[in-house]
C-alpha positions in Angstrom: 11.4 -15.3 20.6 10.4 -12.0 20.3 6.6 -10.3 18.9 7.6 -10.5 15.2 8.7 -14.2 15.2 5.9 -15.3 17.0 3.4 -13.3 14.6 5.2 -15.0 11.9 4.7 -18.4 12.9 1.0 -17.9 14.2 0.2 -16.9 10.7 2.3 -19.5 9.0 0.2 -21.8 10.6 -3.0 -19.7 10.0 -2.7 -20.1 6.6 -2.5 -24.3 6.7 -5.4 -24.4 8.9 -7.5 -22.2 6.4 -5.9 -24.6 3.7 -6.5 -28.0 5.8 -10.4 -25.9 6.4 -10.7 -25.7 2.5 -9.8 -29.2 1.9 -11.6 -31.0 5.0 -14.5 -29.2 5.3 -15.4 -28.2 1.1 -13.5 -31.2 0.1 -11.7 -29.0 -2.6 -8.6 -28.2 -3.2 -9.5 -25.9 -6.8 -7.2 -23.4 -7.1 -4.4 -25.1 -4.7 -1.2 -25.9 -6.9 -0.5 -29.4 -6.0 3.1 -28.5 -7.8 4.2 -25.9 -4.2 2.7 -28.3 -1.8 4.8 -30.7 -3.0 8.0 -28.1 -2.7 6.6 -27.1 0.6 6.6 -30.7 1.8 10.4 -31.2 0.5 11.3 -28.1 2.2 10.2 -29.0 5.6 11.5 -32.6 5.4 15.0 -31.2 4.9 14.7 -28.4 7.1 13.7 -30.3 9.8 16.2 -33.3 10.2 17.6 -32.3 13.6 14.0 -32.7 14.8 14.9 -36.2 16.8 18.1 -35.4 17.8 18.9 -31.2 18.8 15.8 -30.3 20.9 15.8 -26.3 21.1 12.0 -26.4 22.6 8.7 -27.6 22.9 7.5 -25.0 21.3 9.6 -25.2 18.7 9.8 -29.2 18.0 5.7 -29.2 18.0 5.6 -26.7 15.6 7.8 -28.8 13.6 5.8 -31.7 13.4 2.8 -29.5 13.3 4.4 -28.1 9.7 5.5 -31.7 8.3 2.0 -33.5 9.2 0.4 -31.0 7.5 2.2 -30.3 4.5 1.8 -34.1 3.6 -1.4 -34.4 4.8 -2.2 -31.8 2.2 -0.2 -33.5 -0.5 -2.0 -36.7 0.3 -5.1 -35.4 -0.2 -4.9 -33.6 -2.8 -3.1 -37.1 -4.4 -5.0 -39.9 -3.2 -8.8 -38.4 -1.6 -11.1 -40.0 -3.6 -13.4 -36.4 -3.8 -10.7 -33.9 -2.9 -8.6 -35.0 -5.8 -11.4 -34.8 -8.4 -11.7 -31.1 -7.9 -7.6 -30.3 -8.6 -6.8 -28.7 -11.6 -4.5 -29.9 -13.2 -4.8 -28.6 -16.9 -3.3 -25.3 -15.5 -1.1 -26.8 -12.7 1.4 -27.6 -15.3 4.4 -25.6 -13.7 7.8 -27.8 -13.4 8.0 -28.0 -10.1 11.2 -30.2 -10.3 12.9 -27.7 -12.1 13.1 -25.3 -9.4 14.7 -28.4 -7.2 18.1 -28.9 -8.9 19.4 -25.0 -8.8 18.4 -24.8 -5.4 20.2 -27.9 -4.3 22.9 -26.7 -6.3 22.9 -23.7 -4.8 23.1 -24.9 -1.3 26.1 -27.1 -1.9 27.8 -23.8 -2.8 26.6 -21.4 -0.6 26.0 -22.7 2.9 26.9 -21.8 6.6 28.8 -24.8 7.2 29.7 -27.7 4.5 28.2 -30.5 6.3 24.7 -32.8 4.9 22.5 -31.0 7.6 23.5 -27.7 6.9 23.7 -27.9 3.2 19.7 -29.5 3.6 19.1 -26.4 5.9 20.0 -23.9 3.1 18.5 -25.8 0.6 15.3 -25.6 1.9 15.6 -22.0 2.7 16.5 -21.8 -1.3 13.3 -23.8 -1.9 11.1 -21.8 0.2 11.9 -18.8 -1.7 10.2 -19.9 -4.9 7.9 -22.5 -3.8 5.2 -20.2 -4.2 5.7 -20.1 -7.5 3.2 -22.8 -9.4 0.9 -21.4 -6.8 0.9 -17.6 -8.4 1.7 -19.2 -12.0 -1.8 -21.1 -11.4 -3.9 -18.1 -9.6 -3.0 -15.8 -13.2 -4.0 -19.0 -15.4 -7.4 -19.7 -13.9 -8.4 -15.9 -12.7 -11.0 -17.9 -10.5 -9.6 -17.2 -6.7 -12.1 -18.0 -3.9 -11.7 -16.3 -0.5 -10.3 -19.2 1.1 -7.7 -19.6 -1.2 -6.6 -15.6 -1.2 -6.3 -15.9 2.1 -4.2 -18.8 2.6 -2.1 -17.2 0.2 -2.1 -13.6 1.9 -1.3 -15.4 5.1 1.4 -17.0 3.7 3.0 -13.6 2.5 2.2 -12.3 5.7 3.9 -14.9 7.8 7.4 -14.2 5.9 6.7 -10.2 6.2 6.8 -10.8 10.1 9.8 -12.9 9.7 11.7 -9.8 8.2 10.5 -8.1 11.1 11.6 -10.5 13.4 15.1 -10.3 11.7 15.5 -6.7 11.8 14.5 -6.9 15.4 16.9 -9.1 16.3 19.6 -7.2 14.6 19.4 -4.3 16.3 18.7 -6.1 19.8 21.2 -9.5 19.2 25.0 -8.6 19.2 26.4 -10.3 15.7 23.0 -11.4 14.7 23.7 -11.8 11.3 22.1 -14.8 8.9 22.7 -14.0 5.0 21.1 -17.3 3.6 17.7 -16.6 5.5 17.8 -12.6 4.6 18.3 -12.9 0.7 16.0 -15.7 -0.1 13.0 -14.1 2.5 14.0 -10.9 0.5 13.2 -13.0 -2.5 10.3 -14.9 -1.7 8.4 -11.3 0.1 9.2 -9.7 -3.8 7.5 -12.8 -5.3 4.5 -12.2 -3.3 4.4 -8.5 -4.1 2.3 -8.7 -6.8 -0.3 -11.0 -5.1 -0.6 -8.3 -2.2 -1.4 -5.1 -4.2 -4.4 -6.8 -6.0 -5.7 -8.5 -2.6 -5.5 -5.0 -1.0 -7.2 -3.9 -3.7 -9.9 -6.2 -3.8 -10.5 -6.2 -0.2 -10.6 -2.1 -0.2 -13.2 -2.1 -3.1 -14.8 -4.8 -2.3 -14.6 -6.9 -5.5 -13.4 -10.3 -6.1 -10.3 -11.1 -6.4 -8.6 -11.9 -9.7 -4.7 -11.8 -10.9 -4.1 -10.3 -14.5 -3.2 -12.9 -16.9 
């Protein structure tokens, strides 16, 4: 644990609580692409088999749970709430999701740490992370309509995987053979995907305007 990882996962989990805020409290999920919280539940159910049976932490096991509750609590209700679900849009959430699934899986099952069902899971979701965003952004440019709440959860969730490549180069000057390929070039990935989205929420937030993505 180190400054970097623990930014990281504070602001991962900033940016569910503004999302569970959104939902709960506006009962509205517009703008939220159904399509990655879907991929974003998936990824934390197969990251996060070991959770009943290799205990690292506290810490770390809570925030584990913390992570899967959520990201199907936020499916469900974006699913199955009788008001939230009214408000999702889903004339322009119309990404395949499922498309992004197969590669990834098939990516894992070639390139993993160690060829066994857990670790081939582990670097799956790692591959799914990556582009999980994806519907998300693909929606955001469609619509053009992106309230506060939703920029931020966004931003946060850049931010959170900006502090993780921190957290990596930390521990790669300060860990002797700290060295974790899989986790570099997809974070490298998914931090690209989300360059876009940063310059025009700086941008917004420095002029002052609302925030739109071009089309």
């Amino acid at each position: 644990m180190n400054v970097f990882r623990l930014a990281g996962d504070m602001t991962h989990l900033l940016s569910v609580v503004v999302l569970l805020l959104k939902i709960h409290t506006i009962k509205s999920c517009a703008g939220i692409s159904l399509k990655t919280q879907e991929l974003y539940a998936l990824v934390f159910a197969a990251r996060y088999l070991d959770l009943f049976v290799h205990f690292v932490s506290l810490y770390n096991t809570v925030m584990k749970l913390v992570f899967l509750a959520s990201s199907f609590s936020i499916v469900w209700y974006m699913r199955k709430h009788k008001i939230v679900r009214r408000t999702y849009d889903k004339d322009h959430d119309t990404f395949r999701h499922y498309f992004l699934v197969l590669p990834c899986l098939l990516l894992a099952l070639l390139i993993n740490e160690k060829f066994t069902f857990r670790e081939v899971m582990w670097a799956f979701s790692i591959y799914l992370e990556a582009v999980a965003i994806f519907p998300q952004l693909v929606l955001l440019q469609r619509t053009r309509n992106i309230d506060n709440l939703t920029g931020q959860y966004v931003f946060f969730l850049g931010a959170y995987r900006v502090l993780y490549i921190l957290n990596w180069i930390y521990r790669y000057f300060t860990e002797p053979h700290f060295v974790h390929w899989i986790s570099w070039v997809a974070g490298i990935v998914q931090t690209l995907l989300y360059a876009d989205f940063f310059y025009y929420y700086i941008m917004s937030w420095k002029n002052n305007v609302k925030l739109e993505l071009p089309a």
